[in-house]
C-alpha positions as CSV (number, residue, x, y, z in Angstrom):
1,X,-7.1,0.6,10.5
2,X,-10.6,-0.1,9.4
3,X,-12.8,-0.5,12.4
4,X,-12.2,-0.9,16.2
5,X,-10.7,-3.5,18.1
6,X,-10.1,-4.4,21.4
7,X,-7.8,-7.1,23.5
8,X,-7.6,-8.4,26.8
9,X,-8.1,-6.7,29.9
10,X,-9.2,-2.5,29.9
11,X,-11.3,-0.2,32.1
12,X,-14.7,0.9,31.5
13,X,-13.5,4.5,31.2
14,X,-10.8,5.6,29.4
15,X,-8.4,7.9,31.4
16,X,-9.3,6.5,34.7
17,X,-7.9,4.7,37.8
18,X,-7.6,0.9,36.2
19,X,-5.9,-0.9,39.4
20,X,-4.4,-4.5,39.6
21,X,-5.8,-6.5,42.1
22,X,-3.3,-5.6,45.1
23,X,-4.1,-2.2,44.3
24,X,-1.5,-0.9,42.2
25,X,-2.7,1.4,38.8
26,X,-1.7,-0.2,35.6
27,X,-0.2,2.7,33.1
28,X,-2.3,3.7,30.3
29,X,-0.5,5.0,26.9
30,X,-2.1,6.6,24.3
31,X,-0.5,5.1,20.6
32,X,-1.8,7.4,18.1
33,X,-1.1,9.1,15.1
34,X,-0.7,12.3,13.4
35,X,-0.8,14.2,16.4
36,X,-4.5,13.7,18.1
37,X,-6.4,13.8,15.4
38,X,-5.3,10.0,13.4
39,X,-6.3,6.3,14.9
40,X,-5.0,5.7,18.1
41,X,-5.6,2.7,21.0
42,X,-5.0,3.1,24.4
43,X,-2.9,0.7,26.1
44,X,-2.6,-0.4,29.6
45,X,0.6,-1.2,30.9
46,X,2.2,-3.5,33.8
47,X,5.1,-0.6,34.4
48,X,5.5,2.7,32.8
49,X,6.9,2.1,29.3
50,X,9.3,4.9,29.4
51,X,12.1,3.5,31.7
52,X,15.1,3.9,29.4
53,X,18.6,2.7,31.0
54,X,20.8,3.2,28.4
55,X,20.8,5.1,24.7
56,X,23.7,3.3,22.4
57,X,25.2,5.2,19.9
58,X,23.4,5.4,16.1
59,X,24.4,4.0,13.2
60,X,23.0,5.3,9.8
61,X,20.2,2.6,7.4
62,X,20.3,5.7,5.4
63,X,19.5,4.1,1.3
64,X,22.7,4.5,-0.2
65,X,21.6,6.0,-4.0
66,X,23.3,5.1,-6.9
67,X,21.5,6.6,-9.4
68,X,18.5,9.3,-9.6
69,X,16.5,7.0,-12.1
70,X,14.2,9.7,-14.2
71,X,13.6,7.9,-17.1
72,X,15.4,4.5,-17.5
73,X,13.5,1.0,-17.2
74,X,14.7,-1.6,-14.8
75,X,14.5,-5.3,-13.9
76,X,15.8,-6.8,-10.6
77,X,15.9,-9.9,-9.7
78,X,15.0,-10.2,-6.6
79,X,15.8,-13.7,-5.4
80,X,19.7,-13.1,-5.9
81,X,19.2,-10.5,-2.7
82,X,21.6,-12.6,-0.5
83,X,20.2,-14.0,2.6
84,X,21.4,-13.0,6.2
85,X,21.0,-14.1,9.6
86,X,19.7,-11.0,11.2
87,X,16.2,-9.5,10.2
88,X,17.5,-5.7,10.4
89,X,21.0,-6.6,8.3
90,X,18.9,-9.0,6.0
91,X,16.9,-5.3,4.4
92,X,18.3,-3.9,1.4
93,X,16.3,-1.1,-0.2
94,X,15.9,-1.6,-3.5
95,X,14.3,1.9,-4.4
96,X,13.6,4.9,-3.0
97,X,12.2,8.5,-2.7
98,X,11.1,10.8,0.5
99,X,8.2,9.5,0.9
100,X,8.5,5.4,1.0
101,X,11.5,2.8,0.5
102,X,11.0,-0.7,-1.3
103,X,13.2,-3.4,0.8
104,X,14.0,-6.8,-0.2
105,X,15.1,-9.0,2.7
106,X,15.8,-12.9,3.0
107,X,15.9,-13.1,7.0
108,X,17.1,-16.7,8.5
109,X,16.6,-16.2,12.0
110,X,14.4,-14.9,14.6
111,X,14.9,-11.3,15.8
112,X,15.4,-13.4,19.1
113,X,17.9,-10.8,21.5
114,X,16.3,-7.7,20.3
115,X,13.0,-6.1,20.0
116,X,12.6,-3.7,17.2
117,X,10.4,-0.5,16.4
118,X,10.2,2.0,13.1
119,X,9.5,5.0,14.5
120,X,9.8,6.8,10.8
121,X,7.5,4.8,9.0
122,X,4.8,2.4,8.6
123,X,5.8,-0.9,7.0
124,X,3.7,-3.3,4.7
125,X,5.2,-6.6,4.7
126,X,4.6,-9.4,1.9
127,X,5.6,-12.4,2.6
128,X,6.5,-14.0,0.0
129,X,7.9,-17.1,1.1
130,X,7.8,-18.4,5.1
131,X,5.6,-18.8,7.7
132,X,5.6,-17.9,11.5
133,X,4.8,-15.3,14.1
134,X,4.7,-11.9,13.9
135,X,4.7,-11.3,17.4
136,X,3.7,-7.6,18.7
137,X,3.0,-5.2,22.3
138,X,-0.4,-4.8,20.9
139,X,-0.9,-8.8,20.1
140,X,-0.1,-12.0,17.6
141,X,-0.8,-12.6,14.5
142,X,0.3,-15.5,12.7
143,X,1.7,-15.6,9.0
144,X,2.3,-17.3,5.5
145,X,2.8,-17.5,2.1
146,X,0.7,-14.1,0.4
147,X,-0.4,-12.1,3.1
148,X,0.6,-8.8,3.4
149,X,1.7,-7.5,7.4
150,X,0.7,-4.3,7.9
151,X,2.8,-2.7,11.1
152,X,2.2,0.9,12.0
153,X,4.9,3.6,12.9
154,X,5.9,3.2,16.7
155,X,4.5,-0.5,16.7
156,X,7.1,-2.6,18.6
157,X,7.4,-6.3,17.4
158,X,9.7,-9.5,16.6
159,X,9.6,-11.3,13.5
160,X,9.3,-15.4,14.4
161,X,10.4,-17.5,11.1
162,X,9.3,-21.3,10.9
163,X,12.6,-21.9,9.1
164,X,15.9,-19.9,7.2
165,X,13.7,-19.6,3.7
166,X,12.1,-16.4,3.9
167,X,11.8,-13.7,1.1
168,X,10.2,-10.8,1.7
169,X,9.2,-7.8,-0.1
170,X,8.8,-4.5,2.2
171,X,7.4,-0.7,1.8
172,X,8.3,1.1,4.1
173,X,6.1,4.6,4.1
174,X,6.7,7.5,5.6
175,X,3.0,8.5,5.2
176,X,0.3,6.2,7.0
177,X,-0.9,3.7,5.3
178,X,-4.6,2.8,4.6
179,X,-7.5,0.7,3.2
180,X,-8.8,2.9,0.2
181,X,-11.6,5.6,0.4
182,X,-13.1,4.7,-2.7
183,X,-14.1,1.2,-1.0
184,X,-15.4,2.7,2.2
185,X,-18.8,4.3,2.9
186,X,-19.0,7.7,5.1
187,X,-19.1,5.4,8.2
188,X,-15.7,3.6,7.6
189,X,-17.3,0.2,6.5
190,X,-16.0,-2.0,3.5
191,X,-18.9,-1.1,0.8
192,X,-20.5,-4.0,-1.3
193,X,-18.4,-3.5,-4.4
194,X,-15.1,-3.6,-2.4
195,X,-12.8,-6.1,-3.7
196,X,-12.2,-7.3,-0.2
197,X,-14.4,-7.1,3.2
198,X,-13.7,-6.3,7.1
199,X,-13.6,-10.1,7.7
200,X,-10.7,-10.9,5.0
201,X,-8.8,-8.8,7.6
202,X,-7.1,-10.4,10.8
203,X,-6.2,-8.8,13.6
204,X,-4.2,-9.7,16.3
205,X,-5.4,-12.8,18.7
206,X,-3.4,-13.2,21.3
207,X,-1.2,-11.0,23.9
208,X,1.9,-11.7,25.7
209,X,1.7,-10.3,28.9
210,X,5.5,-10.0,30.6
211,X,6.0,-9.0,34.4
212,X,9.4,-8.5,34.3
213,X,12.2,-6.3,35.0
214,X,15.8,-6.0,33.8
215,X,17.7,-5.2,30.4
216,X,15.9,-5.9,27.5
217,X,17.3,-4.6,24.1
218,X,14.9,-2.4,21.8
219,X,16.8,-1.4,18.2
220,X,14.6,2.0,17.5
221,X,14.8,3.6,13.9
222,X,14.5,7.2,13.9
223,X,15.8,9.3,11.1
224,X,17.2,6.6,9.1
225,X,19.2,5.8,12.0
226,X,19.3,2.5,14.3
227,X,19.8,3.2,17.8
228,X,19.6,0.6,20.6
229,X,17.9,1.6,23.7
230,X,18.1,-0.5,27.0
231,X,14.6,-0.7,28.6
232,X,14.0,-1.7,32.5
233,X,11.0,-3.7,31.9
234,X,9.6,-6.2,28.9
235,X,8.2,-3.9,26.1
236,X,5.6,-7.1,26.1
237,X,3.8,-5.9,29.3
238,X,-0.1,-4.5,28.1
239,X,-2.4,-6.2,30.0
240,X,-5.6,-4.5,27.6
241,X,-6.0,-2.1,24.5
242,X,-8.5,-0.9,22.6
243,X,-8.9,1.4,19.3
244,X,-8.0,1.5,15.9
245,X,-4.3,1.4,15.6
246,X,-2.9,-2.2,15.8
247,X,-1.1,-4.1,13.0
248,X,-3.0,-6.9,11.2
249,X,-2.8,-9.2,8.1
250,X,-4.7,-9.5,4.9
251,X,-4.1,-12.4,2.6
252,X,-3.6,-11.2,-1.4
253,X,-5.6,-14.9,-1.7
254,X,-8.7,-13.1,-0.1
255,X,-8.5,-10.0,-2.6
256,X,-11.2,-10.6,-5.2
257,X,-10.4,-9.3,-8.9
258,X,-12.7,-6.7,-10.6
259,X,-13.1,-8.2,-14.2
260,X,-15.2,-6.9,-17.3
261,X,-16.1,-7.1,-20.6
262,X,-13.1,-5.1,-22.2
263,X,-9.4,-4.9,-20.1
264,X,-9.6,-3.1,-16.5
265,X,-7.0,-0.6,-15.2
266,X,-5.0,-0.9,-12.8
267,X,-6.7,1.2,-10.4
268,X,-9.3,-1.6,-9.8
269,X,-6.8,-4.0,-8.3
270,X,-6.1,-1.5,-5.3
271,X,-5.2,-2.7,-1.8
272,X,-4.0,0.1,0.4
273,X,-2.9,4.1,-0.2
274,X,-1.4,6.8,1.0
275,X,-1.5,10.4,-0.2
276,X,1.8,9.7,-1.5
277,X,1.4,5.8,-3.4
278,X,-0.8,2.8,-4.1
279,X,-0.8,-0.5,-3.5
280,X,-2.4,-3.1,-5.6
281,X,-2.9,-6.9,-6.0
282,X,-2.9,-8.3,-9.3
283,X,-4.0,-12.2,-8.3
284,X,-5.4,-14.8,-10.8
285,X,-9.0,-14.2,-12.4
286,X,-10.6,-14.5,-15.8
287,X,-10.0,-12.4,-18.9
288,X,-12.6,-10.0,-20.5
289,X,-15.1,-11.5,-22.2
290,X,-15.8,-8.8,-24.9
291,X,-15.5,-11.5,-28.3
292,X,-13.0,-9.0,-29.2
293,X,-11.5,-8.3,-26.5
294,X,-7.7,-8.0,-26.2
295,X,-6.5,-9.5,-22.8
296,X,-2.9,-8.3,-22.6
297,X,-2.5,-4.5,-21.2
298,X,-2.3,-1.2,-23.5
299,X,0.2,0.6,-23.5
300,X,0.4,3.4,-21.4
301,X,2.6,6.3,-19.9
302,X,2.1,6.3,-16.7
303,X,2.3,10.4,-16.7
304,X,2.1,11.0,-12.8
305,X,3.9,7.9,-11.3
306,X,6.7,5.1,-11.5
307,X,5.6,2.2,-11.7
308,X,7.6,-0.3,-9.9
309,X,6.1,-4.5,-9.9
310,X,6.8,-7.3,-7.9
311,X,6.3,-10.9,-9.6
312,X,5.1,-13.5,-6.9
313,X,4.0,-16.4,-8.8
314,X,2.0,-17.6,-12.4
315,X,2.6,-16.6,-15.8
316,X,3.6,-13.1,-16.7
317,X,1.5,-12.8,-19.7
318,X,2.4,-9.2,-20.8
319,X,6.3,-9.5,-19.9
320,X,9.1,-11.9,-21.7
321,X,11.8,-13.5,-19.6
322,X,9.9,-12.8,-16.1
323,X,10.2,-14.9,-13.0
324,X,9.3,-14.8,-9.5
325,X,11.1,-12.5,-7.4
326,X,11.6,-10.1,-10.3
327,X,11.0,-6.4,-9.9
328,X,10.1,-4.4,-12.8
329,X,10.8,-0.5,-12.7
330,X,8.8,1.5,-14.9
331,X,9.5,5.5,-14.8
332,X,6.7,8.1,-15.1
333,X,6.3,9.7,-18.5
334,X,8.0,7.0,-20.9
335,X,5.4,5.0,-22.2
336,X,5.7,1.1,-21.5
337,X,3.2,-2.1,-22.1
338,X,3.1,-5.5,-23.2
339,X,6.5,-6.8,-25.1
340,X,6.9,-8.2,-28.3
341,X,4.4,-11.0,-29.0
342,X,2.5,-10.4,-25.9
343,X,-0.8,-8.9,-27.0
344,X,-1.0,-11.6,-30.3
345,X,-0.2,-14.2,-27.2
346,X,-3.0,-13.3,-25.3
347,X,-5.8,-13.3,-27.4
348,X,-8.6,-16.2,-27.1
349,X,-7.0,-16.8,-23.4
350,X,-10.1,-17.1,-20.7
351,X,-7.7,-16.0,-17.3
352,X,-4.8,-15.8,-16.1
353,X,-2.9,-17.4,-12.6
354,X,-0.5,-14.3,-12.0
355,X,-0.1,-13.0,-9.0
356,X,2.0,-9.6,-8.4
357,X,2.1,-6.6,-6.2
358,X,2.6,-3.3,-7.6
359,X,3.6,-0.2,-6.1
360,X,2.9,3.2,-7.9
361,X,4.4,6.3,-6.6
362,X,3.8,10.1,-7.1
363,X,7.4,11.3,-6.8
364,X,10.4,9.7,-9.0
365,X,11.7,6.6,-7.4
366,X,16.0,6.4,-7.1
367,X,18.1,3.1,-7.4
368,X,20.1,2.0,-4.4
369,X,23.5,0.9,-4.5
370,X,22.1,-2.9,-3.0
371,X,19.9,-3.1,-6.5
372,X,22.8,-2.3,-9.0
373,X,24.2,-6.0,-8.1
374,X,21.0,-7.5,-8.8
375,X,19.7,-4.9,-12.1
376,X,19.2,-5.8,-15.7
377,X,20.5,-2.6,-17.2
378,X,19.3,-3.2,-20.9
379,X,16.0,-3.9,-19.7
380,X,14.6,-0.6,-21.1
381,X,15.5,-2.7,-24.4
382,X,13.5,-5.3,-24.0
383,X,10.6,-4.0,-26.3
384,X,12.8,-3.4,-29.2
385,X,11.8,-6.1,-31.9
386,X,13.6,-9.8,-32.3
């Protein structure tokens, strides 16, 4: 996270006696990462938040792979992804390698009898259609239509849906993930030229405080398994936090395009990284203005990473027969760009209303078994001529 944050209730020292007011200590937890040297907040709890009753047996979320994907293109269509009832049953990963999992999911309900936690990964969530609560042990934060969620590893949270039409489009990474370096000055602070600033960023508002004992369910992914845990007391219990590790939401309608004269790369519409992938927003703004310039993309190879694309809304300029909800695959090392008719299209155009996320990865992306029901297997002919 970019900057520090704190929320309700916390001591003036950290590691020190904090007591209610009928004398009891609260119990302070330290939620950090990569070891002790990554962010971390402190937390102050009601009870001690290790007081497991039972452990359930596992069951395996394991991406099924049904094909190590080298050097064939792909389009899925998203929106046929089947909606479920359950959040956790509604996620079907799309692609995969060992660093990060794409997920599709059309969730109907609230995670309502459980309480969930990814103990393997951070997740980025874009929601792509619904609104509600993403409701959290380290606070609330409320969300719609383009904002991206972004919950850290270990984070334990519901997801709170307005109504049954979600979609959702979900990276989960293995790696942590974060704003980019290139936009940051030595201090940590959002430069100038960044395409987005600290205040563009929400964090969480609100905490639900729970004094209560009994059975309360927590579903726990470790290892690419699910396990359900029993805990004596609410997992919703911290009284105060503060630090730098906390989930929060940033709208892809508050990310500001770098334009110029002659087409930009993709590079300048980056959101978040890891050592491992990129993120980027590619959200409406105006064209080059060179009088020569040629709006629609080069074509490129992509030599180092797949390219994988997620269509949100607006006109596709560079791709034929595109919708929203479409995923485009786009393997490292075979060249790809704009299809046939696409860069005569797009000259003399001003701008463009697209809006897309794209994910670009270091290591070869695999298709899963849940994308070969929804995949456009001639895709990779689509550039062919008419």
């Amino acid at each position: 996270m970019p900057f520090y944050h704190t929320l309700g209730k916390i001591p003036h020292k950290r590691h020190t006696q904090f007591r209610k007011s009928n004398g009891d200590l609260y119990y302070e937890q330290l939620f950090g990462t990569i070891g002790f040297e990554g962010m971390y907040s402190n937390l102050y709890h009601e009870h001690r938040p290790t007081q497991v009753k039972n452990i359930g047996e596992g069951y395996s979320v394991k991406p099924e792979v049904a094909k190590k994907n080298h050097i064939q293109s792909y389009r899925f269509r998203g929106f046929e992804i089947k909606p479920e009832k359950d959040f956790l049953k509604s996620r079907k990963p799309i692609l995969t390698n060992s660093d990060c999992t794409i997920i599709l999911a059309a969730p109907q309900e609230n995670t309502s009898n459980y309480f969930y936690k990814n103990s393997d990964a951070d997740e980025l969530i874009f929601i792509h259609r619904g609104k509600g609560k993403l409701r959290s042990h380290l606070g609330n934060l409320d969300f719609k239509y383009g904002d991206y969620l972004l919950i850290p590893r270990g984070t334990i949270y519901k997801m709170d849906f307005e109504d049954a039409d979600n979609r959702l489009f979900i990276v989960e990474s293995r790696r942590p993930i974060y704003t980019p370096k290139k936009y940051r000055n030595w201090f940590g602070q959002l430069l100038e030229q960044s395409p987005f600033c600290e205040r563009d960023i929400r964090r969480p508002y609100e905490l639900e405080t729970n004094d209560e004992k009994g059975d309360f369910l927590m579903k726990i992914k470790k290892q690419d398994e699910i396990f359900d845990l029993t805990y004596a007391t609410h997992p919703f219990d911290v009284v105060g936090y503060d630090g730098y590790n906390y989930p929060y939401a940033f709208s892809i309608h508050d990310f500001e395009p770098i334009t110029g004269r002659i087409h930009q790369p993709p590079p300048v519409h980056q959101t978040f990284e890891t050592d491992a992938f990129v993120v980027c927003s590619f959200c409406p703004r105006k064209y080059d203005y060179h009088p020569e310039s040629i709006p629609a993309p080069y074509n490129h190879s992509n030599i180092d990473s797949d390219e994988v694309l997620y269509y949100v809304d607006g006109d596709f300029m560079s791709r034929n027969d595109i919708e929203a909800g479409h995923i485009s695959l786009h393997p490292a090392g075979i060249p790809h760009g704009p299809h046939p008719g696409s860069v005569e299209r797009s000259i003399g155009k001003t701008e463009t209303e697209e809006l897309a996320v794209m994910v670009d990865t270091f290591k070869p992306l695999q298709v899963c078994e849940d994308a070969m029901p929804i995949a456009d297997e001639e895709y990779y002919k689509s550039w062919l001529p008419h």
